[in-house]
Structures are given as C-alpha cells and as structure tokens.
NUMAR-757968 format. One line per 10 residues: for each residue x, y, z of C-alpha. Coordinates in Angstrom, 2 decimals, padded with zeros to 5 digits. Layout:
BEGIN
X/Y/Z; ...
***
This chain:
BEGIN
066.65/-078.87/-062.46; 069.15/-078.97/-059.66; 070.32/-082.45/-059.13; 070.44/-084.11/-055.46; 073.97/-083.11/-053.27; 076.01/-086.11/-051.89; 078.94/-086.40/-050.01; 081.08/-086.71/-053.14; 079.44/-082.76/-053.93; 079.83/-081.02/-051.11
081.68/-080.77/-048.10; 080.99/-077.88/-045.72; 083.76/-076.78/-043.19; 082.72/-075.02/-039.80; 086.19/-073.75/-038.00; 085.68/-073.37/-034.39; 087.30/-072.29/-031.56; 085.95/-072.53/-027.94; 083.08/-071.54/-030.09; 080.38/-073.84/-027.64
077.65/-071.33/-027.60; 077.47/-071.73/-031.76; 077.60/-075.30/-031.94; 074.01/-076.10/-031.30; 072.65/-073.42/-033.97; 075.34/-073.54/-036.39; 074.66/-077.72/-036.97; 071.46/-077.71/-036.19; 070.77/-074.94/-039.29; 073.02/-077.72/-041.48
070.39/-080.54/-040.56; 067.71/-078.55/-041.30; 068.66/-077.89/-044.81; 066.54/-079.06/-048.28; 069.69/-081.35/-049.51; 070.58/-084.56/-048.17; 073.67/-086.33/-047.66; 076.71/-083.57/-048.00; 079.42/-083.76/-045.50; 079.99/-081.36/-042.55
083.62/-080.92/-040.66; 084.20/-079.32/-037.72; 087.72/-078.12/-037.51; 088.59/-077.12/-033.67; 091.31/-075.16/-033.38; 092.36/-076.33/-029.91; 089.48/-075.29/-027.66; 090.33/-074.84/-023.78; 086.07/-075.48/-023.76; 083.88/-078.95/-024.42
082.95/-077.38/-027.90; 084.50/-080.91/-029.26; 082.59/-083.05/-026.93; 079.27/-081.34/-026.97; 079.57/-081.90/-031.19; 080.42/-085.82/-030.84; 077.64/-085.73/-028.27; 074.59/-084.15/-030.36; 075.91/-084.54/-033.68; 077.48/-087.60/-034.80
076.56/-086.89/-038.13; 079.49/-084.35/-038.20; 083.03/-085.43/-038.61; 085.32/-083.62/-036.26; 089.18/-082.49/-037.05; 090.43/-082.05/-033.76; 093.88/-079.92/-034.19; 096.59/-079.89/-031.48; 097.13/-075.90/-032.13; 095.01/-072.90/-032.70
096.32/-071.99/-036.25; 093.77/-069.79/-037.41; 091.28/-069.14/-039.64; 093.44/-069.61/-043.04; 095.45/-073.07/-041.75; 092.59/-074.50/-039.70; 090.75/-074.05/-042.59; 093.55/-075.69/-045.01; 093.24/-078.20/-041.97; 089.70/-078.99/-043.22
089.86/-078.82/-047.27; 092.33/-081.69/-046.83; 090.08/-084.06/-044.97; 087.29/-083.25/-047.29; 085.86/-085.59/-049.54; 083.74/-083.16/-051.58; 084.25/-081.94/-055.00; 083.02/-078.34/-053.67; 083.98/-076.97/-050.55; 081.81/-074.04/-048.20
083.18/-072.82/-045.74; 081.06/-071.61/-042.88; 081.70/-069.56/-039.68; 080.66/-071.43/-036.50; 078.73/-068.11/-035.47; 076.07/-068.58/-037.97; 072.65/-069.97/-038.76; 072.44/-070.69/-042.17; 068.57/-070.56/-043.61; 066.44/-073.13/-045.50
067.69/-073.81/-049.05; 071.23/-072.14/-048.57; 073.28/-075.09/-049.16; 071.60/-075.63/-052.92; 071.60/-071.82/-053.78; 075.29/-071.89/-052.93; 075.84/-074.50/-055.71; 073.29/-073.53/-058.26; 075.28/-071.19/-060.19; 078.35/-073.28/-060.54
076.06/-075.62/-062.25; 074.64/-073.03/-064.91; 078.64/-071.33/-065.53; 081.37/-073.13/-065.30; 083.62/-070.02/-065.35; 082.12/-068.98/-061.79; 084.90/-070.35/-059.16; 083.26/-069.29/-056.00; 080.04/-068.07/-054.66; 079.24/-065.89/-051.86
075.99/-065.77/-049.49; 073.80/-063.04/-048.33; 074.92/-062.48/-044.36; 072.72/-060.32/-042.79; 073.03/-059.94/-039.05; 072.11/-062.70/-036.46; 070.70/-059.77/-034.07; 068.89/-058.13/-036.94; 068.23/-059.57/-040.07; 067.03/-057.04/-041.61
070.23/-055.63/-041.87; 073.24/-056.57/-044.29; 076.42/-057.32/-042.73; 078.34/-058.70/-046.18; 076.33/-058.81/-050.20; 080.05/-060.40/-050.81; 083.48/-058.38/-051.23; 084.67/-055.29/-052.86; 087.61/-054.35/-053.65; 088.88/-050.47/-053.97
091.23/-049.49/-056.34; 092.71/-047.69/-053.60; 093.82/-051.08/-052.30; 091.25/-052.53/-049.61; 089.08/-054.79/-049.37; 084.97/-054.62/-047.81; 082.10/-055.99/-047.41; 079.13/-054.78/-049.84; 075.85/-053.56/-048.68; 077.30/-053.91/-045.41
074.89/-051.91/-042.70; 072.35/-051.10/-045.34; 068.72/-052.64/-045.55; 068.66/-056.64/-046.41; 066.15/-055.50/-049.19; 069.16/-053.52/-050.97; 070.65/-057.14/-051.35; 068.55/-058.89/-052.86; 069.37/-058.94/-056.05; 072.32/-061.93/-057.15
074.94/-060.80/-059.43; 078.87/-060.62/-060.29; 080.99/-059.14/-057.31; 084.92/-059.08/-056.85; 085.44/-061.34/-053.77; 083.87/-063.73/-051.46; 082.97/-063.39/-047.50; 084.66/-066.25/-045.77; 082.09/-066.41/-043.36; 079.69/-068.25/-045.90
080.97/-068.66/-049.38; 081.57/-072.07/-051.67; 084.52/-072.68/-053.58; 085.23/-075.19/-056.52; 087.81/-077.69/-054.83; 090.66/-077.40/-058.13; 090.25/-073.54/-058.09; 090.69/-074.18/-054.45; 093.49/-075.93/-055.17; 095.27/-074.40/-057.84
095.53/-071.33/-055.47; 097.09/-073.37/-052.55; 094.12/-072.56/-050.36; 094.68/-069.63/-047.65; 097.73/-068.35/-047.26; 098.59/-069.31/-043.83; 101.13/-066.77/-043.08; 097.85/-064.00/-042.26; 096.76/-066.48/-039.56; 092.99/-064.95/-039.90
091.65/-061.76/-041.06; 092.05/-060.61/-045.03; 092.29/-064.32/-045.89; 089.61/-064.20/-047.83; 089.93/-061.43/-049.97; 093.47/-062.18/-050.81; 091.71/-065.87/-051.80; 089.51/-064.06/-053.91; 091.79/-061.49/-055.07; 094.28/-064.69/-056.65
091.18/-066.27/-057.63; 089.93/-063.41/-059.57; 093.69/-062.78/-061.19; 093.22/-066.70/-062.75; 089.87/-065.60/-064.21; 087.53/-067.30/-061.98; 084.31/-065.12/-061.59; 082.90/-065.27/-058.05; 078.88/-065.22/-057.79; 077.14/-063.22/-054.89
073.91/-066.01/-054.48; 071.23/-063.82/-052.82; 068.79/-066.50/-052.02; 071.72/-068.15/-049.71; 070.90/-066.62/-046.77; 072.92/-066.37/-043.36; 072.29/-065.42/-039.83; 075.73/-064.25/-038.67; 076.96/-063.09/-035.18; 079.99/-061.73/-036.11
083.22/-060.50/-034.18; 082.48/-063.71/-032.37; 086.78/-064.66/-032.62; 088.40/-061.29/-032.39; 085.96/-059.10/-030.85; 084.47/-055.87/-031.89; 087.15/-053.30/-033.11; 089.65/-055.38/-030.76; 093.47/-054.57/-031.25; 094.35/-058.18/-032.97
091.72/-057.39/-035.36; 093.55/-053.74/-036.27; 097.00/-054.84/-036.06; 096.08/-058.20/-038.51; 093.45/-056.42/-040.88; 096.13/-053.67/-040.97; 098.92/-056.40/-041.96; 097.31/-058.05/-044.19; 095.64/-055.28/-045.84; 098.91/-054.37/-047.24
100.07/-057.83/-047.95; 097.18/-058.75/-050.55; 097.58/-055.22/-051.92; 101.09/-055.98/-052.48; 100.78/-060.04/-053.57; 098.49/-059.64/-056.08; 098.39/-056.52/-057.67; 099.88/-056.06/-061.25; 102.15/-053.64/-061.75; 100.23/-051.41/-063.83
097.26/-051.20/-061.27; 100.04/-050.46/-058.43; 101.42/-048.15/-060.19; 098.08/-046.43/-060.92; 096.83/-046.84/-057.70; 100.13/-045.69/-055.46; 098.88/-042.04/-054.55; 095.30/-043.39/-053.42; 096.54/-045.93/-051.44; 098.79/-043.67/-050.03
095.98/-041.81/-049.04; 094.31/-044.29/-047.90; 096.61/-045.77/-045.50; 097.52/-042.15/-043.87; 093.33/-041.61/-043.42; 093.13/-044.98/-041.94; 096.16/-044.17/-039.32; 094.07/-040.84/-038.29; 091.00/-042.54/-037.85; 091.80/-045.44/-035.87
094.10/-042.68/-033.76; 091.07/-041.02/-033.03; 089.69/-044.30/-031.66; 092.39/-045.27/-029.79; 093.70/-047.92/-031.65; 096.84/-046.26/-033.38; 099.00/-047.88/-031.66; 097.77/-051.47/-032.58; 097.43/-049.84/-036.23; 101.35/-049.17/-036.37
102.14/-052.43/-035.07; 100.10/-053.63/-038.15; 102.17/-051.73/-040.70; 105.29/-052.67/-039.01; 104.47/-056.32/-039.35; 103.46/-055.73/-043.08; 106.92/-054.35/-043.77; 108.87/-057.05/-041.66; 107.20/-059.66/-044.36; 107.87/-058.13/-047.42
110.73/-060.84/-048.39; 108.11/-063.59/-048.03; 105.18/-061.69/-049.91; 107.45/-060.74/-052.34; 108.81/-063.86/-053.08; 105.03/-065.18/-053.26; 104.45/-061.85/-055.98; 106.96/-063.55/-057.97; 105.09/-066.67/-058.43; 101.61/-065.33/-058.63
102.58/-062.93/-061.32; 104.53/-065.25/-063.46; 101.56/-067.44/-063.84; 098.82/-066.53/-066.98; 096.35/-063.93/-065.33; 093.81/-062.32/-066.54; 094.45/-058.54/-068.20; 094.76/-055.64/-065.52; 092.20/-053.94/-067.21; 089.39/-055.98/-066.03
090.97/-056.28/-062.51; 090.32/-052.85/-062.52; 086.87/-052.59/-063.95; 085.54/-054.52/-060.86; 087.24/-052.20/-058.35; 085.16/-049.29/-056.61; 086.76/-046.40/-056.84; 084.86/-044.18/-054.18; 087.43/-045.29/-051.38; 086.10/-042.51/-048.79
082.30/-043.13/-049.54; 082.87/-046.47/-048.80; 084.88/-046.20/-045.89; 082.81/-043.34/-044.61; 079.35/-045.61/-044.55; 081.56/-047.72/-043.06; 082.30/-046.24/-040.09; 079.06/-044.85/-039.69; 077.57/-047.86/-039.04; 080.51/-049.72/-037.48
081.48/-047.57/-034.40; 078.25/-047.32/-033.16; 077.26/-050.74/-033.28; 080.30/-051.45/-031.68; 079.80/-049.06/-029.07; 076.29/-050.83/-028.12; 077.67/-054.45/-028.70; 080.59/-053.48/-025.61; 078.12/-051.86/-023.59; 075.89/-054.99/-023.06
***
C-alpha cells in the first residue's frame, strides 16, 4: 500500500522562463493531484514577463526561486535541487499538465526496487493525447539519444517497463543518485541534459523505470521552438559530448564506424532542411570542448561502473529505423505547428 507523500518525500521542480501562458495549467494540474502535502518550486530563469508575479499571485502554495540569469535548463534546474527539501526530486516542464495520480505513480516503483534510480512518465502530446511524444529514452549504440514510442499511438505505451534513460520533461529522480552524479552538467546549458543524466546514472547501475500510469500533457518546443537553429546547434553539441563522456572504451570502440555514420546522415539531412549551417556550428562547438569533456571522462570512468556489456544490451541498434520514424513524424508536425 503506497504510503501518504509529504514535503520531506517529494519535491517537484517546474523551470520556467517567460513561460506565463503555462503557469495556470502547469500548477493548477499539481493541485489537483491524489497526494497531499509535497513541495512545488518554480525556478524562473529571469523572465522579461510577470510569469513570477502571476505564480505569487494564484499560487502561494508554490515556492518561487527567482534567478538573476537565464542559465538554462541543466543549472536552473541545479538551481532548484538545492533549495529542495525532498528526499525525491521530479522535475517537470512548465509546458505541461500532468494527470490525476501522476505524482504517486512516479514514486511507486522506487518503493517496490530500490535499485531503480529514476523513473520516467508517459508524455503524450498536449494537442493530441492520443499520441506519444516520449515512453522515456533510448539510447543507440550508434551514439544518440531519443525518445521511445515517440509519434506512435498512446495505446503502444502503455505498458511500464525497464528503459535506458529518462525524459526531463517529467521524470523523478532519487535525491543521492541525484547527487552522486553532480546533477546536470551545466556546461550543455539545455538540450541532451537529460540523457547524459541518465546515461551516468545508468553507468553507476541505477535502473531507470518508464511508469506508464504517470501520465503527461506536454506542449513541447515551448523554449527553443520547433526545429529552431539553437535547438540543432545544442542537440548537435551535446549529442557528441555524452557520446564522448560516458562511453567505455570498448563500446566506443565498437561503435566508432556507426556513429560515424550517423553523424555524416545527420549533416545531410538537416542540409536538406536548411539547417546545416546551425548543424556545423554544433560540431564545431563539440570539438572546441573536448579538454573539458575529457577531463570529466577521466573522472566518470575511474569511478566503479557497471560492465559495458550490459550498457550495451539496453542500446537499440536500428539507428536508421529509429531516426527514420523520426523524421517522419517530426517534419511534418513541425511544418503545421509554424504554419499556425
């Protein structure tokens, strides 16, 4: 039997910035939830709008962490953990409605294995819920991350189960694995952040959970757009920065030629979109940091992790299948999202 949440469980962390239009749905879903008594932050990155005002206004239940900067997702974030008070932290996107009971199914399965470290929701689209935008992470063994089920029916999700990584638009997170990883690394600013969380948490041995009965609403894009050019050039950087962090040399090794691929089929595509430019940039920037990430290699892989072997096992390998029902559901989408 699940046992009541309290402040001292849970503490969940909404990052916003000159988010205004979320923050009447976004708390307002957090009222309405079963539990009682957990803790909500806002963290405002520095909003230009009255996002901070119209929270203090309508929801003085919510304790606000008003930073002088925009530091993205992965420090503003940070920002949060350290004010929290609970022992298990969820961090929500302000462009989501989360649904009855999501809070509790979020923290169910930590209670029943104490080897799960984080659990992941089941976002389906705000403007069509019957339609998966994340069933958690994947990762490929060609080096990427992406979201499962994404653009598929909500019905193919429904099922809860063992996946690689968690979607930081709705996930939970034990606050000493949290921890004990050093949060997000700060240096991607946003984008990636959470699968290179994941990825670290994952090379510790902490299992992450994909909860299907958490359910989100989630708008999406809502920070960088649809297919913008700061979403390229920073999922393109930090693509190759958790590739390069975390993997062991065995798997990068094994994995060098389909990267390789990988990376030159991602150039052609997102030159046939118009974004190759912004794409280049992104690799640029990736190389540029490669003192930094590999000094932070050094002291990821010195620490105990678990064997490469069963890194491995959880990677797909189908790299173009993935990216291929990827795209086919993407582009258009995007097309009718700038069209409105």
């Amino acid at each position: 039997m699940s046992q009541p949440i309290d402040a001292r469980d849970v503490t969940v962390i909404v990052l916003n910035h000159n988010g205004r239009q979320w923050l009447g749905p976004c708390p307002d879903a957090l009222r309405s939830q079963d539990a009682r008594g957990f803790e909500v932050i806002v963290v405002d990155n520095a909003s230009t709008d009255d996002s901070v005002v119209l929270v203090g206004n309508n929801h003085p239940e919510v304790r606000i962490v008003a930073l002088s900067a925009n530091l993205g997702f992965a420090a503003g974030n940070n920002a949060g953990a350290r004010e929290a008070r609970g022992r298990m932290l969820a961090f929500l996107n302000n462009d989501t409605v989360v649904q009855p009971g999501w809070l509790e199914a979020l923290r169910r399965p930590f209670n029943e294995n104490a080897s799960i470290g984080l659990t992941t929701s089941r976002i389906v689209f705000l403007d069509d819920p019957d339609v998966i935008d994340s069933a958690g992470d994947g990762y490929l063994r060609a080096g990427g991350g992406f979201k499962r089920r994404h653009g598929q029916p909500a019905t193919r999700a429904a099922e809860s189960g063992e996946v690689f990584g968690a979607c930081g638009a709705a996930f939970m997170v034990r606050r000493e694995v949290f921890e004990d990883l050093g949060g997000f690394d700060e240096d991607f600013f946003m984008v990636y952040e959470d699968v290179d969380l994941s990825y670290r948490a994952r090379l510790r041995g902490h299992r992450v959970w994909y909860a299907a009965d958490a359910i989100v609403h989630h708008a999406g894009s809502a920070s960088l757009g649809t297919i913008s050019a700061r979403a390229v050039f920073l999922g393109q950087r930090n693509l190759e920065w958790t590739y390069l962090k975390n993997t062991p040399w065995p798997l990068l090794l094994r994995s060098a030629p389909a990267h390789a691929a990988y990376v030159l089929a991602s150039g052609i595509g997102y030159a046939a979109n118009g974004r190759f430019r912004d794409w280049l940039k992104g690799k640029g920037a990736a190389i540029a940091g490669l003192p930094a990430v590999i000094g932070k290699r050094r002291e990821i892989q010195r620490r105990p992790n678990v064997p490469a072997s069963e890194l491995w096992a959880r990677m797909d390998r189908d790299w173009i299948g993935v990216k291929r029902a990827e795209k086919t559901f993407d582009l258009p989408r995007a097309g009718r999202i700038n069209g409105q």
